[in-house]
C-alpha positions as CSV (number, residue, x, y, z in Angstrom):
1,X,-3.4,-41.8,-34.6
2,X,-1.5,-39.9,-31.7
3,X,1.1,-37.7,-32.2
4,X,3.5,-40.7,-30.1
5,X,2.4,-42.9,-32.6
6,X,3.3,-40.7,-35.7
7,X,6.6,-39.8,-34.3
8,X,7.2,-43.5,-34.0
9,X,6.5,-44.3,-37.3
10,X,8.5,-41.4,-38.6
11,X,11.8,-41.9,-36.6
12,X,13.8,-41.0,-39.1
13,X,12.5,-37.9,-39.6
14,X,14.1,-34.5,-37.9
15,X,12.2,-33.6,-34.7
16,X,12.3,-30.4,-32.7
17,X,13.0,-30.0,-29.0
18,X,12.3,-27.2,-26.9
19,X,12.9,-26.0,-23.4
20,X,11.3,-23.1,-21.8
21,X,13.8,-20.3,-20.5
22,X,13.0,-17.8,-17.8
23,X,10.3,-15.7,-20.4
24,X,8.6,-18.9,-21.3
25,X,10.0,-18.5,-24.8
26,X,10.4,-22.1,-26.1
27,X,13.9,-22.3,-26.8
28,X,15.3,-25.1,-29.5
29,X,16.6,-26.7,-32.4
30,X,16.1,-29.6,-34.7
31,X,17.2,-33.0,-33.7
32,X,18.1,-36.2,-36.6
33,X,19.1,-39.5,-36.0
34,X,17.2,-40.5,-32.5
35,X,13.8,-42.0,-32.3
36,X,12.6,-39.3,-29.2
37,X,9.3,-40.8,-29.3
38,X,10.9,-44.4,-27.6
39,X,12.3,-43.7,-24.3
40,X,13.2,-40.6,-22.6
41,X,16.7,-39.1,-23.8
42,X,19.5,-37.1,-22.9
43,X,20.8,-34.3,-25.2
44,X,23.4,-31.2,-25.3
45,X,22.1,-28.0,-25.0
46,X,23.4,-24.1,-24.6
47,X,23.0,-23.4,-20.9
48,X,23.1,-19.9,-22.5
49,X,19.6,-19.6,-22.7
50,X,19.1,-19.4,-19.0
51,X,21.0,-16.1,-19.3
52,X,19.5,-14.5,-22.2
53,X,16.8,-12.4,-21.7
54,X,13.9,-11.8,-24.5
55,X,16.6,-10.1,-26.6
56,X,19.2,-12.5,-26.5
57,X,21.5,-10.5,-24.9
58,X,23.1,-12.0,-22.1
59,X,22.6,-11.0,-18.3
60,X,25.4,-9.7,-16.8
61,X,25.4,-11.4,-13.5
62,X,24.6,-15.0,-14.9
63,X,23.4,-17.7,-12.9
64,X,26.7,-19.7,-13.8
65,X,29.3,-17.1,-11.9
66,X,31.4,-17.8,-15.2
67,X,33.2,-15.3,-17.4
68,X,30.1,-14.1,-20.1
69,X,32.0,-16.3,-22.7
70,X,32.1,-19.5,-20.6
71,X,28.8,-20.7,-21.5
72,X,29.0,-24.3,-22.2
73,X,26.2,-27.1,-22.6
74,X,24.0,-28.5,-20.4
75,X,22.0,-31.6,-20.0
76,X,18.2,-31.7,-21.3
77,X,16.1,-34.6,-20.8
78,X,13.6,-34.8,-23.8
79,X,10.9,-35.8,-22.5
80,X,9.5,-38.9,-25.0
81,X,5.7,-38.6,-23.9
82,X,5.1,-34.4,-24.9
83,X,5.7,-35.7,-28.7
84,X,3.2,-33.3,-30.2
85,X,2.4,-32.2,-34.3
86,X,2.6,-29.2,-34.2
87,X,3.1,-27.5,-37.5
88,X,-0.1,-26.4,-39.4
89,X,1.8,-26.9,-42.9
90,X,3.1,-30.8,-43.1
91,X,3.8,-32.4,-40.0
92,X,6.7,-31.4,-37.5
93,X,7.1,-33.0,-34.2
94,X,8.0,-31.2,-31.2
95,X,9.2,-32.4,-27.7
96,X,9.5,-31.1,-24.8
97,X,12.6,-30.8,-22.8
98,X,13.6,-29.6,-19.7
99,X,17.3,-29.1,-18.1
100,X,18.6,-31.3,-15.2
101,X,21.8,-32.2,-12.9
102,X,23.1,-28.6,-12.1
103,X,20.6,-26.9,-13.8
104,X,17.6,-28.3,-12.9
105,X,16.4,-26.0,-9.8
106,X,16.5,-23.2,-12.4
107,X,15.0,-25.1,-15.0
108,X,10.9,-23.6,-15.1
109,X,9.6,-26.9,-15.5
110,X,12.0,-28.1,-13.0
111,X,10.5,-25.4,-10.6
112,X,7.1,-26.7,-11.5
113,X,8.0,-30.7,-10.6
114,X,9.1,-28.9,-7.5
115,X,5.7,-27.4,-5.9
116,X,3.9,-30.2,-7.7
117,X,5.8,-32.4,-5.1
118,X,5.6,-30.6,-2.5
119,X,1.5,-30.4,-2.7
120,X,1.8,-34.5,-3.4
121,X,3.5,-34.8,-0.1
122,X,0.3,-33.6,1.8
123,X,-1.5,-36.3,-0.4
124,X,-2.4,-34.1,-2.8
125,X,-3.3,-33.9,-6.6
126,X,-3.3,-30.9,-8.8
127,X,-5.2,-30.1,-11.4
128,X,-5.3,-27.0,-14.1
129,X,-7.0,-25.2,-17.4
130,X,-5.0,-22.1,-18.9
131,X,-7.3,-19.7,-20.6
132,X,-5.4,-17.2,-22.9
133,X,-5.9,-14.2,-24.5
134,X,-4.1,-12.8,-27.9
135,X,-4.4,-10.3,-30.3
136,X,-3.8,-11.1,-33.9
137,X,-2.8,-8.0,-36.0
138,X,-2.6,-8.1,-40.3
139,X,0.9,-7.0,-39.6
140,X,4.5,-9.0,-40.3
141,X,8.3,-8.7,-38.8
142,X,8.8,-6.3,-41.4
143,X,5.6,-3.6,-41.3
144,X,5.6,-3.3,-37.2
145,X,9.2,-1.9,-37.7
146,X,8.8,0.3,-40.6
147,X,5.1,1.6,-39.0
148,X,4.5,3.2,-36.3
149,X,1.8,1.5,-33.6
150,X,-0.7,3.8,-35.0
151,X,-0.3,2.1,-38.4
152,X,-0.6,-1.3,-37.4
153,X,-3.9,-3.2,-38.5
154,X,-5.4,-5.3,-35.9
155,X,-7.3,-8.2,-37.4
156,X,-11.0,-6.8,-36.7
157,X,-12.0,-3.2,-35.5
158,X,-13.0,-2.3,-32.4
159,X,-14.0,-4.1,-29.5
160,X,-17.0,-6.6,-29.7
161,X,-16.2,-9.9,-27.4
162,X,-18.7,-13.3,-27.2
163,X,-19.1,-11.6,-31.2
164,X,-21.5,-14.4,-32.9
165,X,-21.3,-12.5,-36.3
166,X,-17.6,-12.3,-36.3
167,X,-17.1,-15.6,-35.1
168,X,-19.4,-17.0,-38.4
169,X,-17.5,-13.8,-40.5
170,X,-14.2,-15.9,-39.7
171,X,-15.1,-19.3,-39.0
172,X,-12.5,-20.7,-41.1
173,X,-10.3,-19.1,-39.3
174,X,-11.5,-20.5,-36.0
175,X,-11.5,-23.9,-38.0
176,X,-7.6,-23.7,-38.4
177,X,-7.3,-22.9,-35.0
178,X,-9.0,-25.8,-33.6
179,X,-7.6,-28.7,-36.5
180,X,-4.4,-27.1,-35.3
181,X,-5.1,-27.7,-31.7
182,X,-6.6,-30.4,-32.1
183,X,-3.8,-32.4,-34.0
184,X,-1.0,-31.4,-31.5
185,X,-3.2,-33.0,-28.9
186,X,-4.6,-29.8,-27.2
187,X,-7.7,-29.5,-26.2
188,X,-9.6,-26.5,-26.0
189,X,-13.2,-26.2,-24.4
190,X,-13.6,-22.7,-25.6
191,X,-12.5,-20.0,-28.6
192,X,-14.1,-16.9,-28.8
193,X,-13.7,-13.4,-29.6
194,X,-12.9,-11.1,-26.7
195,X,-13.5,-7.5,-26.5
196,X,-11.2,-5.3,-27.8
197,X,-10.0,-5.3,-31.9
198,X,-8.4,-8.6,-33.2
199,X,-8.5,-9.9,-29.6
200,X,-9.4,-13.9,-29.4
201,X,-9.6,-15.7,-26.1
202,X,-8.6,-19.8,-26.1
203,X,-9.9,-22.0,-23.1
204,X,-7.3,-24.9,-22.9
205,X,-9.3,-28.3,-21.6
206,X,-8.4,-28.8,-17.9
207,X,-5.7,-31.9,-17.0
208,X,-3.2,-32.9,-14.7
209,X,-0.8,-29.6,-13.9
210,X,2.2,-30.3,-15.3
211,X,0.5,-31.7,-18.2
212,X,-1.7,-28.2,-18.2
213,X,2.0,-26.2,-18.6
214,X,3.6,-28.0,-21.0
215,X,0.2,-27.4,-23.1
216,X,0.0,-23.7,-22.5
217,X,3.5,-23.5,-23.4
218,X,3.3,-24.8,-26.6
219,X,0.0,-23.3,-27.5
220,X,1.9,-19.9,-27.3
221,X,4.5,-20.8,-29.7
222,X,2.6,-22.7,-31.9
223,X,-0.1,-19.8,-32.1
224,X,2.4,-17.4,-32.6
225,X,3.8,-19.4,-34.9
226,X,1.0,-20.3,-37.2
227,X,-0.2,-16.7,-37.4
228,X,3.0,-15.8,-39.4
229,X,2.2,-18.9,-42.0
230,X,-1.1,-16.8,-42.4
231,X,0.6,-13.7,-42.9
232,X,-0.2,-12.4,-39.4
233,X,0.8,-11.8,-35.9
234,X,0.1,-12.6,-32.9
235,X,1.1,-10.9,-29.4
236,X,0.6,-12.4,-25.9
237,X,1.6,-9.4,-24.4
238,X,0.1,-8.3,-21.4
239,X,-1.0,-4.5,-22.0
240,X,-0.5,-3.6,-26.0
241,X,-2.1,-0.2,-25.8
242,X,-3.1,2.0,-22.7
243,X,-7.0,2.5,-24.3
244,X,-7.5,-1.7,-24.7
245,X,-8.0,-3.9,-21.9
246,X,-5.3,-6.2,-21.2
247,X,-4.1,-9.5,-22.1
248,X,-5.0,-12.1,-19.8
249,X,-4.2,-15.6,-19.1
250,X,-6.1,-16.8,-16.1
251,X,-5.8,-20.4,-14.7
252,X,-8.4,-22.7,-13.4
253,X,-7.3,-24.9,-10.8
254,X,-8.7,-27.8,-8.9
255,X,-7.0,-30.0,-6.1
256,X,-7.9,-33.6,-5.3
257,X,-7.6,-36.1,-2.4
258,X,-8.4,-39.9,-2.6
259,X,-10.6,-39.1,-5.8
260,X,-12.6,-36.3,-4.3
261,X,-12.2,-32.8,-4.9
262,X,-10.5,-31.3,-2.2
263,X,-12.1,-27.9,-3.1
264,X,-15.7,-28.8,-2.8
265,X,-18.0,-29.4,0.9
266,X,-21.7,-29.2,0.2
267,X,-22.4,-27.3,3.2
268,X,-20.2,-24.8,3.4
269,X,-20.9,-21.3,1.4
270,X,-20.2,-21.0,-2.0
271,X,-19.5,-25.0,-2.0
272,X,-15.8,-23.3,-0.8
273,X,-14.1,-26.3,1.4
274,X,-11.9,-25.5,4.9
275,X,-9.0,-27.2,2.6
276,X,-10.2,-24.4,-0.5
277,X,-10.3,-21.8,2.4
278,X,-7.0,-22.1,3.5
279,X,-5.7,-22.6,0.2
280,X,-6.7,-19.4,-1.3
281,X,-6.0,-17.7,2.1
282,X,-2.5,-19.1,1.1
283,X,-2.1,-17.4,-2.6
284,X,-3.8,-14.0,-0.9
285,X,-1.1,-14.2,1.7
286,X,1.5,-14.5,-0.8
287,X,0.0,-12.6,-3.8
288,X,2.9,-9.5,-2.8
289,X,5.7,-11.5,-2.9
290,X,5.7,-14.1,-5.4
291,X,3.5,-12.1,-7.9
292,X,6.3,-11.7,-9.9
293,X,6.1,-15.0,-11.3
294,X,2.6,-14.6,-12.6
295,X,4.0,-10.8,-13.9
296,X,7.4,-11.4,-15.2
297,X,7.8,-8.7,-17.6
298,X,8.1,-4.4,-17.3
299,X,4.8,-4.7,-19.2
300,X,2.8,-6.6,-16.8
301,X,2.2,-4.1,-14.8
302,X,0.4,-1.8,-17.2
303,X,-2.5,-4.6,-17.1
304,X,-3.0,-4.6,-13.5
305,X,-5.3,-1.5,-13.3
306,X,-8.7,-0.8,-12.3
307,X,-10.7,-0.4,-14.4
308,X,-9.5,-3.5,-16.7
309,X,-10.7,-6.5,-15.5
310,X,-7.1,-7.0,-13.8
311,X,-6.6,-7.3,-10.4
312,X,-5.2,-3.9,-8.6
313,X,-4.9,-6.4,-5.2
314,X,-4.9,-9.4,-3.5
315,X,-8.9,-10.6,-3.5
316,X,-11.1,-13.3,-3.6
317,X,-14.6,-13.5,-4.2
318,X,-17.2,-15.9,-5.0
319,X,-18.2,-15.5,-9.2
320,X,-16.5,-12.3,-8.8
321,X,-14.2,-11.3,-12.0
322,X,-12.6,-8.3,-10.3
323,X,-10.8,-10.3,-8.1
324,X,-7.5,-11.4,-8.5
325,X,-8.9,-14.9,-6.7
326,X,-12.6,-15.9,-8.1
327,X,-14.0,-18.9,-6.7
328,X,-16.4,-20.8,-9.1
329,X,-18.9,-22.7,-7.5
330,X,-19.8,-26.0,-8.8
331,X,-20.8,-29.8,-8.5
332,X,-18.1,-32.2,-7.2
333,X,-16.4,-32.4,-10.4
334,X,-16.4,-28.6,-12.0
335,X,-15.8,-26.8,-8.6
336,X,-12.6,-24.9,-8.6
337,X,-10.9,-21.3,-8.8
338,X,-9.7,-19.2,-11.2
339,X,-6.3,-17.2,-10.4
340,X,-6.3,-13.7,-12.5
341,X,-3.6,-12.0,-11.5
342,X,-1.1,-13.8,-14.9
343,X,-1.2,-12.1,-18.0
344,X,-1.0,-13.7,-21.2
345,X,2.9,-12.7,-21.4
346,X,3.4,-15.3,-18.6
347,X,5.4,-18.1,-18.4
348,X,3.2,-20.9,-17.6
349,X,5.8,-23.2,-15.5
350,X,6.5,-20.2,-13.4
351,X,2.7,-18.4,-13.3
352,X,1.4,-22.0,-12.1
353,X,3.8,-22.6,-9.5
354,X,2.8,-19.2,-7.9
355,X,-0.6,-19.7,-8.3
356,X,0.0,-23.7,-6.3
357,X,2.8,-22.7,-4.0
358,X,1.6,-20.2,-2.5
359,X,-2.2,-22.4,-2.1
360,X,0.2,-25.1,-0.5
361,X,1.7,-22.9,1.7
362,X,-1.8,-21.7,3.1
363,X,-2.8,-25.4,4.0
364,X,0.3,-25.4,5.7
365,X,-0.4,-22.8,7.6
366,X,-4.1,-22.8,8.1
367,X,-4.6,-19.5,6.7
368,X,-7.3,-18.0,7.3
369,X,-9.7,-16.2,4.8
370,X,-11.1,-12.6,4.9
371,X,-14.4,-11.9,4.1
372,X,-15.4,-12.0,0.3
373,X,-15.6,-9.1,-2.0
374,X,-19.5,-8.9,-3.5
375,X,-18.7,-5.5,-5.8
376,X,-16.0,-4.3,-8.0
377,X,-12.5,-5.2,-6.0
378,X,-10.9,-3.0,-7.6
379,X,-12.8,-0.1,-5.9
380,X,-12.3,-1.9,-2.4
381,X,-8.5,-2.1,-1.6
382,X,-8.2,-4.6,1.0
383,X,-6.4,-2.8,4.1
384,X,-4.8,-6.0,5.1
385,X,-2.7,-6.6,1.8
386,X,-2.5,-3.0,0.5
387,X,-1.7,-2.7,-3.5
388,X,-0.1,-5.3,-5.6
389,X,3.4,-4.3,-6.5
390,X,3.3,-1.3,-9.1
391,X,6.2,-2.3,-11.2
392,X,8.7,-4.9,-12.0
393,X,11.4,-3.8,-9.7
394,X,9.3,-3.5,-6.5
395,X,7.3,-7.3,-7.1
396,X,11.5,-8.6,-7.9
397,X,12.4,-6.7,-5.2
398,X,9.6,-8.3,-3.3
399,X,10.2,-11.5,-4.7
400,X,14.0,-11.6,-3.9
401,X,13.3,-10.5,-0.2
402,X,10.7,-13.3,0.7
403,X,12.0,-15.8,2.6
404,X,8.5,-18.0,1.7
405,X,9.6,-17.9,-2.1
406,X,13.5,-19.2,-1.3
407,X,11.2,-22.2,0.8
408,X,9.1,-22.8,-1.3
409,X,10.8,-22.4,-5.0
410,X,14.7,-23.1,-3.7
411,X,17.1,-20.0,-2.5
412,X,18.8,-20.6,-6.0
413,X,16.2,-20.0,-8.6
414,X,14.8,-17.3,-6.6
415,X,18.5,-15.4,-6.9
416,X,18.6,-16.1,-10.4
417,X,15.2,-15.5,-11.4
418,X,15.5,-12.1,-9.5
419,X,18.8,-11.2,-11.7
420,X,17.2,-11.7,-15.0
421,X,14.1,-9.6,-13.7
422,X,16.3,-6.7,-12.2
423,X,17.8,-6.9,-15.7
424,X,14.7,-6.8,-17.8
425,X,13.7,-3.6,-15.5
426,X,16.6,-1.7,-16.7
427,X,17.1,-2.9,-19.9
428,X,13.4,-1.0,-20.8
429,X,13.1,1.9,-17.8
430,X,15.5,3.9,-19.1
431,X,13.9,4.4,-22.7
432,X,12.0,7.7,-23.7
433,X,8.7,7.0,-24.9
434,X,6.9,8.9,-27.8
435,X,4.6,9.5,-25.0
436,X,7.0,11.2,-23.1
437,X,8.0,13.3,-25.9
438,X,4.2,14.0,-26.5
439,X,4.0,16.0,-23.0
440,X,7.0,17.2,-22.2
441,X,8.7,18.3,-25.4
442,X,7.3,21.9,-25.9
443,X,5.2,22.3,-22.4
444,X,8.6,21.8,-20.2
């Protein structure tokens, strides 16, 4: 039975909804009395949480141009076909939402719709597979702010990824995960351990684009979720300690046209198609300036280092994993690429319409594409793109200069977007780190 179907035979019973705010932190509350499962609806919702950052705090220059106590409710759509179980004790529906009339070119999914559109105007269909990374850690709310890092436990030792033995060790663990994805109706076509301690890596099945996002999305949520029934947590951060790789959350996508994938020619090399060509030629082009969207967060950047497995520039190569673009040959059907320059920590609306917009933008343009990298990328910085940015404030800054990103992803999102990121960049810059401390104390 599908989760639709439970939902409809459980009307009466409360359903969440959630909508994704700018941090792609699934924002909600219960819902009793409406059948959500027949026919999309229209509910009230805070428009405050499109100027809250992580912490709740509000931003000072909102997106609204009202006085900070103004906030008033807005207009969500719950969306009656994302009905989803999602709770791995009893069953719990969850919808998604997302906002609309003055709200919806800020709304993330809204933003997605957009470039989705925009790609179906040249007659062309997207497809997508998220792949995350998380670390689970034998930690609660309470421990990680009464320890110190240090102190925390991470759920296995040291760094042994594609681990068969630890896989068998914990397959009832691995079990819960996949009944768990499995009854909220997503897919995965790979879980594994990665390398580094308590680190787990989740292949979400490839679909339709939208339909990919709204997936990822909850997969976050719900993962971080269930790990707390299991007296655990789990972090999608992007870098959670300076000796561990990274977190990453790398998207395979595909593009069709008439039924054929748009990626693929036979006779070209590495299968890579002139509409594949100018495609990626597009996302290197734009890499710079949109890469905010893929790297939303003053810890993003700590991830995109050599040495890592990150990407330290715009790239592309063919099988190459030290690119930040890796085209994966393949038959007709599996042929696609693999955009590596998201973390884990991204917001998938937002990290996906990066990774499509600027692809749509090269086929606009014909782009062309520089040679491939054949060695480690990150020890050959391409000359024509330079670095990408080091730091939140230069990709924002980047971001809120590019007069691509205000075409492609509307002039107001990319203002408002750029305000909550200029905020998130000072809410954390101007803390003193143990680390700083650790140096500078005595020495200076």
């Amino acid at each position: 039975m599908t989760a639709i179907r439970v939902a409809r035979t459980n009307s009466a019973r409360a359903a969440m909804i959630g909508v994704s705010d700018f941090d792609g932190i699934l924002r909600g509350k219960h819902v009793l009395g409406e059948d959500l499962s027949n026919g999309d609806k229209i509910v009230k919702f805070s428009e405050a949480v499109l100027a809250w950052d992580c912490a709740d705090r509000l931003i000072p220059e909102g997106f609204t141009q009202k006085p900070l106590s103004a906030f008033g409710d807005a207009d969500l759509r719950v969306l009656s076909g994302t009905g989803r179980l999602v709770s791995y004790l009893g069953d719990q529906d969850l919808y998604l939402a997302e906002f609309m009339g003055a709200h919806e070119d800020i709304c993330p999914r809204g933003i997605l719709r957009k470039v989705l559109k925009r790609a179906a105007d040249h007659g062309y269909g997207c497809t997508a597979g998220f792949e995350f990374e998380f670390m689970l850690f034998n930690e609660n709310a309470d421990t990680i702010e009464d320890k110190p890092f240090g102190q925390w436990a991470p759920f296995t030792r040291g760094p042994f990824g594609y681990s068969i033995a630890r896989s068998v060790a914990h397959q009832e663990l691995f079990g819960e995960i996949l009944a768990l994805c499995e009854k909220a109706r997503i897919p995965l076509s790979g879980l594994h351990f990665e390398t580094g301690p308590g680190v787990i890596e989740a292949s979400l099945h490839h679909c339709d684009a939208l339909e990919a996002a709204d997936r990822a999305i909850i997969f976050k949520a719900m993962i971080k979720a269930w790990a707390q029934t299991k007296g655990m947590m789990a972090t999608f951060m992007a870098k959670v300690c300076e000796d561990w790789p990274g977190q990453s959350g790398h998207i395979h996508i595909s593009v069709f046209s008439d039924g054929q994938n748009a990626f693929y020619d036979s006779n070209a090399f590495g299968n890579v198609s002139k509409i594949m060509r100018h495609f990626v030629g597009g996302q290197l082009n734009y890499m710079n300036e949109f890469c905010v969207l893929a790297a939303p967060n003053f810890n993003s950047y700590k991830r995109l280092v050599p040495g890592y497995w990150a990407p330290v520039c715009p790239s592309w190569g063919i099988d190459n994993r030290s690119c930040a673009v890796r085209a994966i040959p393949g038959e007709p059907f599996s042929h696609r690429l693999e955009y590596r320059l998201a973390g884990a920590d991204m917001n998938p609306y937002l990290a996906l319409s990066c990774a499509i917009g600027s692809g749509v933008l090269g086929v606009e343009t014909d782009a062309d594409l520089p040679a491939s990298i054949v060695g480690d990328a990150s020890m050959e910085m391409c000359p024509r793109f330079g670095r990408l940015p080091q730091s939140l404030s230069e990709a924002t800054y980047r971001f809120a200069q590019s007069p691509a990103a205000n075409d492609v992803f509307g002039e107001r999102f990319v203002e408002a977007f750029s305000c909550s990121r200029r905020w998130e960049w000072e809410a954390v810059q101007h803390r003193v780190t143990d680390f700083e401390r650790r140096r500078y104390f005595e020495i200076i």
